[in-house]
N, CA and C atoms of all chains as a GROMACS GRO file, in nm:
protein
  561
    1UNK      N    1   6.981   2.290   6.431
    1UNK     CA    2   6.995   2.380   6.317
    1UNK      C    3   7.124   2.458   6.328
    2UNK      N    4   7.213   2.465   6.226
    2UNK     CA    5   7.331   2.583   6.227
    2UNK      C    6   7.338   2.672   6.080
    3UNK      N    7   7.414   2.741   6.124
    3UNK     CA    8   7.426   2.838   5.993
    3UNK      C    9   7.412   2.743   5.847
    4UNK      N   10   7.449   2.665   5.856
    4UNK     CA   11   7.395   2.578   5.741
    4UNK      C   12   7.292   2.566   5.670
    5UNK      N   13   7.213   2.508   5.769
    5UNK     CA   14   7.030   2.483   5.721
    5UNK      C   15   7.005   2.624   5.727
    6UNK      N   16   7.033   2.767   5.778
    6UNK     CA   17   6.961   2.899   5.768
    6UNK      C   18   7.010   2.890   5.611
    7UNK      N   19   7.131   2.930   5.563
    7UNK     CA   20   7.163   2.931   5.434
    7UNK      C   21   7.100   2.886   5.321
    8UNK      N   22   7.090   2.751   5.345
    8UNK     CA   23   7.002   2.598   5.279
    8UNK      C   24   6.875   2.721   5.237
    9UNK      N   25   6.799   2.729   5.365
    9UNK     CA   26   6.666   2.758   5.344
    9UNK      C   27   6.652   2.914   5.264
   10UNK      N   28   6.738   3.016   5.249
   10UNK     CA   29   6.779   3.152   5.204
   10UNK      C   30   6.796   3.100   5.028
   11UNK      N   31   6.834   3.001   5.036
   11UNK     CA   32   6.897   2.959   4.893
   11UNK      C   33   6.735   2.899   4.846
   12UNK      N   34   6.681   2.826   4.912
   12UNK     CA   35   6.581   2.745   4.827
   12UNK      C   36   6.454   2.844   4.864
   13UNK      N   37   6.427   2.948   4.944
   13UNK     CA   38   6.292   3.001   4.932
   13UNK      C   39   6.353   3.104   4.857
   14UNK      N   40   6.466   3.131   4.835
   14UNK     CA   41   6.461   3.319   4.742
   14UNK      C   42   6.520   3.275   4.618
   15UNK      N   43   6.572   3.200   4.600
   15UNK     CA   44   6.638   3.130   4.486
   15UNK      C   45   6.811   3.244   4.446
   16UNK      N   46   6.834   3.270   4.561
   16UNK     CA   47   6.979   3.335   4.562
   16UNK      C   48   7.095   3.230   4.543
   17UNK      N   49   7.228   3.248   4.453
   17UNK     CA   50   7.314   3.193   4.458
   17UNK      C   51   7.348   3.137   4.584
   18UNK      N   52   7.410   3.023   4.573
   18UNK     CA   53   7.441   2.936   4.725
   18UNK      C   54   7.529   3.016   4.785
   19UNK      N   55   7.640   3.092   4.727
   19UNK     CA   56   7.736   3.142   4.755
   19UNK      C   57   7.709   3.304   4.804
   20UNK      N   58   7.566   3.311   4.735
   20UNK     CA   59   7.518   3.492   4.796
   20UNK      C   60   7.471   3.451   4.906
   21UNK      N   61   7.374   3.358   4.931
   21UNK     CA   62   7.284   3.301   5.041
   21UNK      C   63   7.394   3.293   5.196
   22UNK      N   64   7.508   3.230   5.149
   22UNK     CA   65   7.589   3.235   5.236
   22UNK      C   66   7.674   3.343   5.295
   23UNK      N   67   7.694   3.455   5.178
   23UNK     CA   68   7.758   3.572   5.216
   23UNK      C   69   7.638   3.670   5.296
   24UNK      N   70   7.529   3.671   5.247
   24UNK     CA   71   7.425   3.754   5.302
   24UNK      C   72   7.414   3.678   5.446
   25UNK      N   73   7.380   3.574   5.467
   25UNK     CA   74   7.346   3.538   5.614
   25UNK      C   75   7.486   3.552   5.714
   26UNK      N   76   7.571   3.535   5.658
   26UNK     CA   77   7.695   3.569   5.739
   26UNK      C   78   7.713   3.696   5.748
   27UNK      N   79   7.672   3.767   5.653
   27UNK     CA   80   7.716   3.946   5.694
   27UNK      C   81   7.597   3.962   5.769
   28UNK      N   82   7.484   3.930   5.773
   28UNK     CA   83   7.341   3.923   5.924
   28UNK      C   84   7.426   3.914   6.054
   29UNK      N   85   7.496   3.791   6.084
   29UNK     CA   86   7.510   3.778   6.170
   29UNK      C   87   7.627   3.858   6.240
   30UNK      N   88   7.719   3.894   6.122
   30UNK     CA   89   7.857   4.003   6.161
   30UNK      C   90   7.845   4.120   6.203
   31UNK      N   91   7.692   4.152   6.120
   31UNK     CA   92   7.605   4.320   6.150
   31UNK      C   93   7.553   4.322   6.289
   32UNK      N   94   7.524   4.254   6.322
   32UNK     CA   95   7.434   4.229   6.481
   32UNK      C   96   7.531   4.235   6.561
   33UNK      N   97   7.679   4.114   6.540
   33UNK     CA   98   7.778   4.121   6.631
   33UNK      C   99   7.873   4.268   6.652
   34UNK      N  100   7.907   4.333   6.540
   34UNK     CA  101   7.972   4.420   6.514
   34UNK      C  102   7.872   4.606   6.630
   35UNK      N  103   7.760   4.553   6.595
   35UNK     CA  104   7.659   4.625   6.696
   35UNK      C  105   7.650   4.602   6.835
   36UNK      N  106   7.646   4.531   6.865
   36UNK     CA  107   7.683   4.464   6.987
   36UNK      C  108   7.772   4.484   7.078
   37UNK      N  109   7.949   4.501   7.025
   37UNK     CA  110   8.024   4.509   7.034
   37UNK      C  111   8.049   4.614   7.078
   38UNK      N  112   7.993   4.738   7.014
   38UNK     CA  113   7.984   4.855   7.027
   38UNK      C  114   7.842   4.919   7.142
   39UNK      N  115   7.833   4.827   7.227
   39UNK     CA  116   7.727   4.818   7.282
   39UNK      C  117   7.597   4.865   7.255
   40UNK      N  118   7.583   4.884   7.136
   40UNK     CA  119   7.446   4.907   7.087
   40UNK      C  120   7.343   4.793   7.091
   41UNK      N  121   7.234   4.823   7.163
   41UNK     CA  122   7.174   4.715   7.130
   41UNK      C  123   7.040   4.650   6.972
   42UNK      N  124   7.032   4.565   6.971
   42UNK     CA  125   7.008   4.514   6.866
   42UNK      C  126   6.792   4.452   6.895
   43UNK      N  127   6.773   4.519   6.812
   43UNK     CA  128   6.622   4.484   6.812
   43UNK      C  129   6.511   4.376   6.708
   44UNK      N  130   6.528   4.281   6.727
   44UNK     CA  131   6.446   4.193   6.557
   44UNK      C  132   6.295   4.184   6.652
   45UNK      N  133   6.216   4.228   6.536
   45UNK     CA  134   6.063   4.279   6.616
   45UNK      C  135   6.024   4.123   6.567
   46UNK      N  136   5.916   4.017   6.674
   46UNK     CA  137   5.869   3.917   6.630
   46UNK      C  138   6.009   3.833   6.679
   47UNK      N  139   6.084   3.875   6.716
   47UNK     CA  140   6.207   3.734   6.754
   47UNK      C  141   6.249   3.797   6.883
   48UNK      N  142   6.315   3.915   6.908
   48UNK     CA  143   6.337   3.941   7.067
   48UNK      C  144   6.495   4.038   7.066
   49UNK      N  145   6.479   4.068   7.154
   49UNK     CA  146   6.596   4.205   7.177
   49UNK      C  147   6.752   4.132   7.199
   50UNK      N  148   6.870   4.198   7.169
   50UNK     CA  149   6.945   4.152   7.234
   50UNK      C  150   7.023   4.277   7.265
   51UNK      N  151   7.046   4.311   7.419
   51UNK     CA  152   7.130   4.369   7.471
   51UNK      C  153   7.228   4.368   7.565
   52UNK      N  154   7.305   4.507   7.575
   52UNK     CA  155   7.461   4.496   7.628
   52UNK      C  156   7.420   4.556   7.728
   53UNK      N  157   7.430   4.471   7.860
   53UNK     CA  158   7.463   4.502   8.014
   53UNK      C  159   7.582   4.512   8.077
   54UNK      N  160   7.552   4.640   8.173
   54UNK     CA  161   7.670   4.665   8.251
   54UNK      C  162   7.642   4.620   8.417
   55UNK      N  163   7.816   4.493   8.394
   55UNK     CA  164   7.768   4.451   8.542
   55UNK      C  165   7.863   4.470   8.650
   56UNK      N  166   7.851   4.539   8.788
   56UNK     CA  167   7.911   4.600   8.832
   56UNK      C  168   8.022   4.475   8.900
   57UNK      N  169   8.174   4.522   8.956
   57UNK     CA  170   8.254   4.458   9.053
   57UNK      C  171   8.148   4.417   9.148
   58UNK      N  172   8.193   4.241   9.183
   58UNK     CA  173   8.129   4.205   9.337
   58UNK      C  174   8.181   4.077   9.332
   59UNK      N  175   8.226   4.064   9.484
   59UNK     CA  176   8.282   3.922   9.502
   59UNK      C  177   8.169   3.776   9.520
   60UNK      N  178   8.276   3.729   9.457
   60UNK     CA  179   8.189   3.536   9.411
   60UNK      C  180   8.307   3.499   9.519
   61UNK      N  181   8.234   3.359   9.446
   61UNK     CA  182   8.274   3.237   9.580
   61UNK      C  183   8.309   3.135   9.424
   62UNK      N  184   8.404   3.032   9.427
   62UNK     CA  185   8.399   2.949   9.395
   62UNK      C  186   8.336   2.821   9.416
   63UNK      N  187   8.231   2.794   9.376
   63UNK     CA  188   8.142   2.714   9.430
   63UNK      C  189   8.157   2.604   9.442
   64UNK      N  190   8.337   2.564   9.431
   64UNK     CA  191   8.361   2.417   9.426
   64UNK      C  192   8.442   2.446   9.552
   65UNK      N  193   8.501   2.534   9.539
   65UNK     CA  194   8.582   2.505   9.678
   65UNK      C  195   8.559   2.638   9.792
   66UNK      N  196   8.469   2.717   9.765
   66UNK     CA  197   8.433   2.805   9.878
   66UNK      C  198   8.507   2.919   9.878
   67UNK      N  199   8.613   2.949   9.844
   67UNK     CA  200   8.700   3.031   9.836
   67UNK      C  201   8.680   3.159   9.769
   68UNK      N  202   8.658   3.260   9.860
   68UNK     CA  203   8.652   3.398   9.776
   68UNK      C  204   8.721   3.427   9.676
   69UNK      N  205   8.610   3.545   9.589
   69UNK     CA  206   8.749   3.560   9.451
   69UNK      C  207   8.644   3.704   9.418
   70UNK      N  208   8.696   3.782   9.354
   70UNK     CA  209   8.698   3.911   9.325
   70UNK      C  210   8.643   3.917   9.157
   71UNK      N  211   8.541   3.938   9.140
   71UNK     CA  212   8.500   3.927   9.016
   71UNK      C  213   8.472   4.048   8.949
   72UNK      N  214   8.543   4.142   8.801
   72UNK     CA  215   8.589   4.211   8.756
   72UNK      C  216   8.451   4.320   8.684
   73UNK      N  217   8.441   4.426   8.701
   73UNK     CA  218   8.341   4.508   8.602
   73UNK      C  219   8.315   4.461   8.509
   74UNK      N  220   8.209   4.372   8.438
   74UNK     CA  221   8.213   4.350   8.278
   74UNK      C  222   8.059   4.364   8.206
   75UNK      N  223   8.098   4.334   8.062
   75UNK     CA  224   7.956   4.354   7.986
   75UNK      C  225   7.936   4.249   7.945
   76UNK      N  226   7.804   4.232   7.959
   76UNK     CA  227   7.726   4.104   7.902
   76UNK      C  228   7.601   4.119   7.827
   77UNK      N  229   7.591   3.999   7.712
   77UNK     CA  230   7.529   4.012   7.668
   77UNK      C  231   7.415   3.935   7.659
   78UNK      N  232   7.248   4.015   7.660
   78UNK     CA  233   7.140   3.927   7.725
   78UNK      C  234   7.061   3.977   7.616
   79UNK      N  235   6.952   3.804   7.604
   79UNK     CA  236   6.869   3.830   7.491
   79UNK      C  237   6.734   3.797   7.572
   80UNK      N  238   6.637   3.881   7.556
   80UNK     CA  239   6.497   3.903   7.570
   80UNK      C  240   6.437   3.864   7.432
   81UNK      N  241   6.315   3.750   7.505
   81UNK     CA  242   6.257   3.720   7.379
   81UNK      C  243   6.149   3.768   7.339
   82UNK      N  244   6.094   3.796   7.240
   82UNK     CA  245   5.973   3.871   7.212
   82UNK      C  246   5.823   3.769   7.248
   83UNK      N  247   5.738   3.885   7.287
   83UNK     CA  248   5.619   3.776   7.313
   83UNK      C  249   5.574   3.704   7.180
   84UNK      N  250   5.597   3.786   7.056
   84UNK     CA  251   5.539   3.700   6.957
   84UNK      C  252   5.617   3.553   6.940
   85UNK      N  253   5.750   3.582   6.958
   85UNK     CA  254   5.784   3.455   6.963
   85UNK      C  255   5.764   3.342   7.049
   86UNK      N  256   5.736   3.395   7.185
   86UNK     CA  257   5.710   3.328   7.276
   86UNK      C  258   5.564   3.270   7.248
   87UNK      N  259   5.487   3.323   7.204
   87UNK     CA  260   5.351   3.247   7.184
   87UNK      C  261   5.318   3.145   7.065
   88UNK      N  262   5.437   3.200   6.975
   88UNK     CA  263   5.452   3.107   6.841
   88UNK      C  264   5.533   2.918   6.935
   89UNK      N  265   5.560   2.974   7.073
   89UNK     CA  266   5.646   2.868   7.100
   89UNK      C  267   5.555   2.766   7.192
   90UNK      N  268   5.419   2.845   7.225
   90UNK     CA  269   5.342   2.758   7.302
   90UNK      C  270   5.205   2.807   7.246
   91UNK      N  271   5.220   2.808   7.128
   91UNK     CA  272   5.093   2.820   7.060
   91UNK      C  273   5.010   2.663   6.994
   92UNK      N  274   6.973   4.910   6.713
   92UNK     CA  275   6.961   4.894   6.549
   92UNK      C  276   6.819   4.829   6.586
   93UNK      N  277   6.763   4.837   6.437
   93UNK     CA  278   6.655   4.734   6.467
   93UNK      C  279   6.643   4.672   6.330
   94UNK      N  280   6.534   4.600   6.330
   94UNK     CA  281   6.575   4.487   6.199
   94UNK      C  282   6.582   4.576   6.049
   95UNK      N  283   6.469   4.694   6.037
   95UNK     CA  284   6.528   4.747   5.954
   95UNK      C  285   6.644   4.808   5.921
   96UNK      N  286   6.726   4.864   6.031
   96UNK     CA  287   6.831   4.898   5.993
   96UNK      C  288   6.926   4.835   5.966
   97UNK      N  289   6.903   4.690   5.999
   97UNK     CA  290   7.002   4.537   5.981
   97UNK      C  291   7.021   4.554   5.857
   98UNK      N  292   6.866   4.535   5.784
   98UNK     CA  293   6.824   4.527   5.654
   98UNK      C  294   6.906   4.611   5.534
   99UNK      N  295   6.891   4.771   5.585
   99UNK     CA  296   6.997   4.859   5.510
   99UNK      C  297   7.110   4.820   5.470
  100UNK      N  298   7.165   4.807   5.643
  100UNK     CA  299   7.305   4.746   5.604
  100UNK      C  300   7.359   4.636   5.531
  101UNK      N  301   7.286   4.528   5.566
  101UNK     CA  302   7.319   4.392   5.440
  101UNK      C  303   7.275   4.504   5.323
  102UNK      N  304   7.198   4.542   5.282
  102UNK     CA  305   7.176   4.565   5.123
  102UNK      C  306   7.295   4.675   5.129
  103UNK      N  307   7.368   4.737   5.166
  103UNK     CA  308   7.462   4.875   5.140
  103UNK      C  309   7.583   4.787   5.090
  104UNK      N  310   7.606   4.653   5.129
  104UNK     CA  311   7.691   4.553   5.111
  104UNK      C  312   7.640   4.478   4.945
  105UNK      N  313   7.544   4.460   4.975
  105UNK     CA  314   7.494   4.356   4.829
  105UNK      C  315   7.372   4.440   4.768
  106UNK      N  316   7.458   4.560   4.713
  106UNK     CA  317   7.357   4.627   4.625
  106UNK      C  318   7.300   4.600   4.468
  107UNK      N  319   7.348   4.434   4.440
  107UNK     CA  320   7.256   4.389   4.309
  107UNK      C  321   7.115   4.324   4.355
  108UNK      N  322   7.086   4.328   4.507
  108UNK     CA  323   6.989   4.282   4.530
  108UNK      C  324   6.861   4.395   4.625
  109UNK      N  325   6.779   4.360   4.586
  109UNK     CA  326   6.680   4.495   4.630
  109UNK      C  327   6.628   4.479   4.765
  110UNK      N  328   6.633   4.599   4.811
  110UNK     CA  329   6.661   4.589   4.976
  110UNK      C  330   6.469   4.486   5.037
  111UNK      N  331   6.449   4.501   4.926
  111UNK     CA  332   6.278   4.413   4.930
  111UNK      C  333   6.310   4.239   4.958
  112UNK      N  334   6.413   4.220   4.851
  112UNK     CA  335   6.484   4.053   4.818
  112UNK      C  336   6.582   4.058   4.998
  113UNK      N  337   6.647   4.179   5.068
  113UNK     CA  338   6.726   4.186   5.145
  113UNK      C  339   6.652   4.142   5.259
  114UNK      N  340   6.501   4.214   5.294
  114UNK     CA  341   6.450   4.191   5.404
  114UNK      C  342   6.383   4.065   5.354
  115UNK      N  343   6.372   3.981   5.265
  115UNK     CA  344   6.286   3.833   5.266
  115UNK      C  345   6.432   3.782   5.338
  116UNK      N  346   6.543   3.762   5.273
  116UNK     CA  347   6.618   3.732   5.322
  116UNK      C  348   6.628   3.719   5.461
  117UNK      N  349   6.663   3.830   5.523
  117UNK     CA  350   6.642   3.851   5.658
  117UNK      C  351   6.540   3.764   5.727
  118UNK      N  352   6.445   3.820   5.699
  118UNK     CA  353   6.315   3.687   5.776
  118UNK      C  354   6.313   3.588   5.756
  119UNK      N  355   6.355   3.531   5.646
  119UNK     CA  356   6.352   3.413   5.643
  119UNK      C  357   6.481   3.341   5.760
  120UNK      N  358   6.577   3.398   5.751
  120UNK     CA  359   6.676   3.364   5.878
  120UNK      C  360   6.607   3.396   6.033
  121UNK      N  361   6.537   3.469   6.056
  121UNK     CA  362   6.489   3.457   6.191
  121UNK      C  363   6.370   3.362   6.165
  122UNK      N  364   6.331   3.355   6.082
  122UNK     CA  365   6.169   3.239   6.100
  122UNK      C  366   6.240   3.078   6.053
  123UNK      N  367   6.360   3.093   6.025
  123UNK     CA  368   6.400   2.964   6.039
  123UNK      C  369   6.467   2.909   6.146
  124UNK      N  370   6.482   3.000   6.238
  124UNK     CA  371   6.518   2.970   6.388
  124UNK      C  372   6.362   2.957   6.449
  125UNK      N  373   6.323   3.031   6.417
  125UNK     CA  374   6.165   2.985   6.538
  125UNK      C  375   6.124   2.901   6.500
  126UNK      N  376   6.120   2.885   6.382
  126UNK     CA  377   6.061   2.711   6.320
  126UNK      C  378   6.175   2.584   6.406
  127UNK      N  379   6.301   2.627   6.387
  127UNK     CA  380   6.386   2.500   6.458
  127UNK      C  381   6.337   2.502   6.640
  128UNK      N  382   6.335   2.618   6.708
  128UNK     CA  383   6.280   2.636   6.815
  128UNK      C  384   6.136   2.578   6.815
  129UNK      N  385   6.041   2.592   6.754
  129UNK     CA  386   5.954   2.536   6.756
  129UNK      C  387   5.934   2.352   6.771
  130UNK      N  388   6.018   2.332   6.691
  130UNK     CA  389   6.001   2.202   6.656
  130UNK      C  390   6.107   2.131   6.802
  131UNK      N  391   6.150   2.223   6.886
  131UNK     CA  392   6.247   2.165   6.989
  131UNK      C  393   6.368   2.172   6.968
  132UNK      N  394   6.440   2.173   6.851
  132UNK     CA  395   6.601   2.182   6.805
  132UNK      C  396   6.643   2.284   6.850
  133UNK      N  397   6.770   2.308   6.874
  133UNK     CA  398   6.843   2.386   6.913
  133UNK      C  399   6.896   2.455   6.788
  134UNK      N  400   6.932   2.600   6.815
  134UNK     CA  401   7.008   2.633   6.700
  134UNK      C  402   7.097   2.663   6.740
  135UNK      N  403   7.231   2.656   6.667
  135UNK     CA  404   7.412   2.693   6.635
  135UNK      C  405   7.434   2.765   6.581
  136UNK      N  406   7.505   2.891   6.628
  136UNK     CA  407   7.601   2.983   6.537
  136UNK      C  408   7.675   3.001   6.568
  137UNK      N  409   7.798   2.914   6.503
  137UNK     CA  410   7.918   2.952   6.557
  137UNK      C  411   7.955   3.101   6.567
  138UNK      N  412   8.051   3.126   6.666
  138UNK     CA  413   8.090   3.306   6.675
  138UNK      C  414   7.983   3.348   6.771
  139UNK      N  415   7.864   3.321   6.756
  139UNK     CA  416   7.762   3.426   6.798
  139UNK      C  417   7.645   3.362   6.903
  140UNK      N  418   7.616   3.209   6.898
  140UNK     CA  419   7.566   3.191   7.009
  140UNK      C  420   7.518   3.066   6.989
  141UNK      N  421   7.370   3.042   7.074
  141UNK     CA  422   7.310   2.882   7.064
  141UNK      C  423   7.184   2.956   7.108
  142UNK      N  424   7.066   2.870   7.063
  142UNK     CA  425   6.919   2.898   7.092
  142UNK      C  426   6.864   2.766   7.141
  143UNK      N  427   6.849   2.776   7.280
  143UNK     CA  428   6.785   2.618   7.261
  143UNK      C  429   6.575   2.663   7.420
  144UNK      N  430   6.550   2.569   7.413
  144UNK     CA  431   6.404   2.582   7.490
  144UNK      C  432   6.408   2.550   7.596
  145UNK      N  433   6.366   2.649   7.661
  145UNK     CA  434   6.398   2.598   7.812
  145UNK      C  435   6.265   2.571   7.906
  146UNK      N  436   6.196   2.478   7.938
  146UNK     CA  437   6.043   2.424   7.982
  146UNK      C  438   6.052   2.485   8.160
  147UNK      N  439   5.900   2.556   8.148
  147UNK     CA  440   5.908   2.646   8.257
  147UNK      C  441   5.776   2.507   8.296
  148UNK      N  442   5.789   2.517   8.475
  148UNK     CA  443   5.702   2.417   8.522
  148UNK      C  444   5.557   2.494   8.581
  149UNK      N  445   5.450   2.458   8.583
  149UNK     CA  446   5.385   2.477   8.593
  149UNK      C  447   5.362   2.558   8.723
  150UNK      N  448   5.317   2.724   8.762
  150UNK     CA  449   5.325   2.695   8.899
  150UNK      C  450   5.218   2.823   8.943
  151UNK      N  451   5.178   2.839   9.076
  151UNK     CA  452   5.094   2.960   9.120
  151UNK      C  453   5.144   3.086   9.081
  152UNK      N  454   5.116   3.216   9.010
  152UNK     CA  455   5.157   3.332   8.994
  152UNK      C  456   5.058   3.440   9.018
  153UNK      N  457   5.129   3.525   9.055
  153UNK     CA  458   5.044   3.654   9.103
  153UNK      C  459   5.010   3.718   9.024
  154UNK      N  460   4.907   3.831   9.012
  154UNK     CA  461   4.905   3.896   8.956
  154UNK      C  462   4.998   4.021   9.033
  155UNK      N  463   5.030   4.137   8.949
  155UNK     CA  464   5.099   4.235   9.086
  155UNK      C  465   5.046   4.303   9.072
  156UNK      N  466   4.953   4.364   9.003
  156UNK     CA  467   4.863   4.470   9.028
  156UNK      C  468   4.765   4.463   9.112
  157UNK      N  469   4.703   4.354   9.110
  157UNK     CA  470   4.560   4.304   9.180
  157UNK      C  471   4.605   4.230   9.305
  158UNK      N  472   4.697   4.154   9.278
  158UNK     CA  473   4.770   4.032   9.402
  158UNK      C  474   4.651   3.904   9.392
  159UNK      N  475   4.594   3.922   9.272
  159UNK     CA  476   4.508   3.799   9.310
  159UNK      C  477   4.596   3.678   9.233
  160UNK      N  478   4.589   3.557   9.314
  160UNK     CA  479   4.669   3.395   9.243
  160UNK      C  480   4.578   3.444   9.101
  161UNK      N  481   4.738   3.369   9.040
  161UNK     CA  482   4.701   3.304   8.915
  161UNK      C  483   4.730   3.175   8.883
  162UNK      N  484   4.703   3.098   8.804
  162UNK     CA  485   4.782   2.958   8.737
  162UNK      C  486   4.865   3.021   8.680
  163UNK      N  487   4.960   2.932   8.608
  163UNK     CA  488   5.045   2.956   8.507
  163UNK      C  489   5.084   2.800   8.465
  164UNK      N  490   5.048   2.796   8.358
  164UNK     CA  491   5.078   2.684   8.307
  164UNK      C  492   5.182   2.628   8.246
  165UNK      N  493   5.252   2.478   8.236
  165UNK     CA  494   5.371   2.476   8.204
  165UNK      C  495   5.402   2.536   8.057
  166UNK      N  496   5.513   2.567   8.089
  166UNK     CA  497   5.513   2.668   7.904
  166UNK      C  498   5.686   2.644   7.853
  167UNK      N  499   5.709   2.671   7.736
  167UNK     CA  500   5.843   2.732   7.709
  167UNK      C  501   5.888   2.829   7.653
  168UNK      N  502   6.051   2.817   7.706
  168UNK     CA  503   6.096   2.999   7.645
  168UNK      C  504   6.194   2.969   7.621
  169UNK      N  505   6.243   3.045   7.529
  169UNK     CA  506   6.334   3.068   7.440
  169UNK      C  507   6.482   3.080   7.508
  170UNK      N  508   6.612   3.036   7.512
  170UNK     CA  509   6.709   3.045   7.579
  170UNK      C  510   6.795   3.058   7.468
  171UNK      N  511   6.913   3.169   7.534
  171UNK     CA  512   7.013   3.212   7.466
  171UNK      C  513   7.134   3.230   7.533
  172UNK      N  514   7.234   3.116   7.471
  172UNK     CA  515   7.402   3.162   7.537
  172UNK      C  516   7.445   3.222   7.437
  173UNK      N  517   7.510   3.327   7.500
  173UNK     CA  518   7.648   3.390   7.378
  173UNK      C  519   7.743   3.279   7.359
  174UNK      N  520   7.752   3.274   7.275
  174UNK     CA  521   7.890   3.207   7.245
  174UNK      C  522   8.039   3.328   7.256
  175UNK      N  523   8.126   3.198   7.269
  175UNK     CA  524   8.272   3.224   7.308
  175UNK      C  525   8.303   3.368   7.236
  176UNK      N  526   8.321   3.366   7.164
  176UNK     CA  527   8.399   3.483   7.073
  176UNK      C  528   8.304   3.648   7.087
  177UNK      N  529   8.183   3.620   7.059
  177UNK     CA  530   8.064   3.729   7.081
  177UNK      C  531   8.097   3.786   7.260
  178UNK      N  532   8.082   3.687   7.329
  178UNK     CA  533   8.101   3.712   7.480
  178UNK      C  534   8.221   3.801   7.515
  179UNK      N  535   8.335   3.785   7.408
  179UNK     CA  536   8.430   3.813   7.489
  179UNK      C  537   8.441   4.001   7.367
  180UNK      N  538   8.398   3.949   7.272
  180UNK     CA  539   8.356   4.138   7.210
  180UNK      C  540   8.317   4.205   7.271
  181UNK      N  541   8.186   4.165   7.301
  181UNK     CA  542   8.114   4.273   7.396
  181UNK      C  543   8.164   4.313   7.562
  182UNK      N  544   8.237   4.224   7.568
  182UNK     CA  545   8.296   4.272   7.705
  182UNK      C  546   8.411   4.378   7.696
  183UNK      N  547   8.429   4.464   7.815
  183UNK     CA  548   8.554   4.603   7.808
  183UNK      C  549   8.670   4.543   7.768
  184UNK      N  550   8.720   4.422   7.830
  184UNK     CA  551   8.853   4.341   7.800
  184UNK      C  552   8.896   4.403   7.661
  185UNK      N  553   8.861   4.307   7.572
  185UNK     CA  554   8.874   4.341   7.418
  185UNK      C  555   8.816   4.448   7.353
  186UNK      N  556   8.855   4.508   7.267
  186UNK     CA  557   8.797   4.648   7.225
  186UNK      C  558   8.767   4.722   7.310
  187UNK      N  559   8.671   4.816   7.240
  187UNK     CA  560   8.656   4.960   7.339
  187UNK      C  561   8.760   4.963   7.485
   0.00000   0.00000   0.00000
């Protein structure tokens, strides 16, 4: 599935212009990113959390050749899934 | 944020449509990912990430309150990479 078929399906269950269907699901996904960004995190109840972690300096290894390397303060971003979804997935 | 406040915001953008038409909208984009998840497909968004299922194996689990074994049966869960561009927003590098 890609932004495509979400669109597709926005267009044929609400009966929105193809061209709104597409602007609305793309500004969804710009709103979440744009939140994100700003490390806010982002909550869809029934689908699952997505938030901005802070991960501290600590040295890695290159796991191909062994060789220490110094890996930098950064933020990442992690999605927790909701149990409803999770049970819709082994229901 | 949470989904209602998603909701606001798309409609503060597309105010010929009623923030009622805004949140079908909305759900219908997350229940068309759990439906593709469901069915095993992976989903694509470019910019922003991939959803695909990841099969947990069957195995002994504890309880931690009690410590008594449990089963746990094989199951699946939901997996999420950021994609390229999202990954590198949210990180200090770029912005903030």
């Amino acid at each position: 599935m890609t932004k495509i078929d979400i669109i597709q399906n926005v267009y044929e269950k609400l009966g929105f212009s193809k061209k709104d269907s597409a602007d609305i699901v793309e500004s969804v996904f710009d709103i979440i990113k744009d939140s994100l960004s700003q490390g806010d995190k982002v909550k869809i109840s029934g689908f699952g959390n997505f938030m901005v972690k802070e991960k501290r300096a600590r040295r890695g290894r290159n796991p191909q050749t062994g060789q220490e390397i110094s890996i930098t303060a950064r933020r990442v971003l992690t999605f927790k899934s909701s149990q409803v979804l999770r049970k819709t997935l082994n229901g | 944020m949470t989904k209602r406040d998603l909701i606001n915001k798309v409609q503060e953008k597309y105010k010929i449509y009623s923030n009622k038409d805004i949140a079908c909208a909305v759900n219908v984009i997350f229940a068309s990912m759990t439906e593709a998840m469901k069915n095993g497909e992976r989903t694509e968004i470019r910019g922003f990430g991939n959803f695909t299922i990841r099969e947990r194996k069957p195995r002994l689990g504890r309880n931690p309150k009690s410590g008594l074994q449990v089963k746990l049966s094989e199951r699946k869960t939901p997996f999420f990479k950021t994609g390229k561009e999202l990954r590198n927003k949210v990180d200090y590098k770029n912005g903030l």
